[in-house]
N, C-alpha and C positions, 0 to 999 in steps of 0.2 A: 902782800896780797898773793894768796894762789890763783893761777888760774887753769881753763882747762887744759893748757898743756904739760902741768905738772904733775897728773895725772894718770898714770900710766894701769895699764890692765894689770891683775893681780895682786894690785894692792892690798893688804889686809891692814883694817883698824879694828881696835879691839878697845872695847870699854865696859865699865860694870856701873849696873843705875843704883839706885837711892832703893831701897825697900820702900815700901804703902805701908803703913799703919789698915785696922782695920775701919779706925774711924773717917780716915781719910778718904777711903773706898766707901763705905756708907757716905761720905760730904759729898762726893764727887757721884754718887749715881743720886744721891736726892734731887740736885741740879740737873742733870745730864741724861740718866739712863737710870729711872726709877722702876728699875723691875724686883721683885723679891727675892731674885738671883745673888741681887748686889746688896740689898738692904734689909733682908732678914737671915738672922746668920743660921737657925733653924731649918728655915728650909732650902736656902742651898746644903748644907749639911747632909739631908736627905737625899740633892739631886749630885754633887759634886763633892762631898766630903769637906770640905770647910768654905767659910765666904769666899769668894773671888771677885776679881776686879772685874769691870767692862771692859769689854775690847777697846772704847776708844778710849778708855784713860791706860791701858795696856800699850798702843801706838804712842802714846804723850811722854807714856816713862820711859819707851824704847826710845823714841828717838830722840829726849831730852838729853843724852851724853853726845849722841851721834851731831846735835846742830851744834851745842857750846862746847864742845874740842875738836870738832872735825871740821864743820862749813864756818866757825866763826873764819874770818880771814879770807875765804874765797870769795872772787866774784860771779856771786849767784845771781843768776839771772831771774831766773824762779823754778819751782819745781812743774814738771809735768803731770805728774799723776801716780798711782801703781801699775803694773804689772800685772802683776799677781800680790793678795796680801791674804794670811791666814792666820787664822788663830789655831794652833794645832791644840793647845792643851790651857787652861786657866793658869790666868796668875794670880798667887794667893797674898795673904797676910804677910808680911815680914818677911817678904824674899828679895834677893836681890838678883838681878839677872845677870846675865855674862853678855855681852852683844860683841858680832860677829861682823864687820861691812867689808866686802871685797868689793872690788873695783872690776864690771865684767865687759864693760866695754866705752871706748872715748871715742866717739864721734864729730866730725870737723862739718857744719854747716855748710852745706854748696849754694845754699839762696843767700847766707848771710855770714859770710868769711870772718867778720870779729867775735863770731860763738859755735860751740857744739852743744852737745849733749852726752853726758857721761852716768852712765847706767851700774846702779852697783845692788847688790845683795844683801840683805839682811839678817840677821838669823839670832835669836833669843833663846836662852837655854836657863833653866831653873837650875838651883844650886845640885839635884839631883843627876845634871846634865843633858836633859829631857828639851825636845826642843819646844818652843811654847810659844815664837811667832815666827812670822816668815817673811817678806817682802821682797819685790824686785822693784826701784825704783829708781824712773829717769831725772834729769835735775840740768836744768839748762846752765851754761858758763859761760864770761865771755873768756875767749882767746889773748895770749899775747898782745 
């Protein structure tokens, strides 16, 4: 079990997600986020140059490396929230991303000494190396 004191600032973890199909991206906004963006490949074509995925199935693929190799094993307490989160640029058919998570800050609770909170950075980059999401986000632990 990790906990928050094995965490130290500057950490970097680095992972690469699974590519989207395109069918998987039309599955996933028919449920989800049924805009013409995501479910006609024609006319995102027009506005974006080929289909693209939704931002939140964009979040789902990023953070799907970051939970099963990086928080499996910690004690997670739960997450806080964002930060800050962006979509800089779409993500398309058949790409895979590079993820980026540094470790920017461990904080020690003063109301509650068996947890902190430890804050790290996210950063997603298409194989063209172009960055395409962003996040800062906190994520509570418990302590030793």
């Amino acid at each position: 079990m990790k906990y928050l004191d094995d965490f130290k600032v500057g950490q970097v973890y680095e992972f690469r997600t699974k590519p989207l199909s395109k069918q998987q991206i039309m599955e996933f906004a028919q449920e989800w986020d049924p805009q013409p963006l995501h479910l006609d490949e024609a006319h995102s074509v027009k506005i974006h140059g080929s289909l693209i995925a939704s931002g939140l199935q964009t979040i789902l693929v990023v953070f799907q490396p970051l939970m099963s190799e990086m928080m499996v094993g910690v004690a997670n307490i739960g997450g806080i929230g964002f930060d800050s989160l962006r979509w800089v640029r779409p993500m398309r058919p058949d790409e895979t991303l590079d993820i980026r998570v540094v470790i920017v800050s461990v904080t020690h609770s003063r109301s509650k000494p068996d947890r902190g909170v430890m804050k790290y950075t996210i950063e997603a980059r298409n194989p063209a190396g172009e960055v395409i999401f962003t996040a800062e986000t906190p994520v509570m632990i418990k302590r030793k």
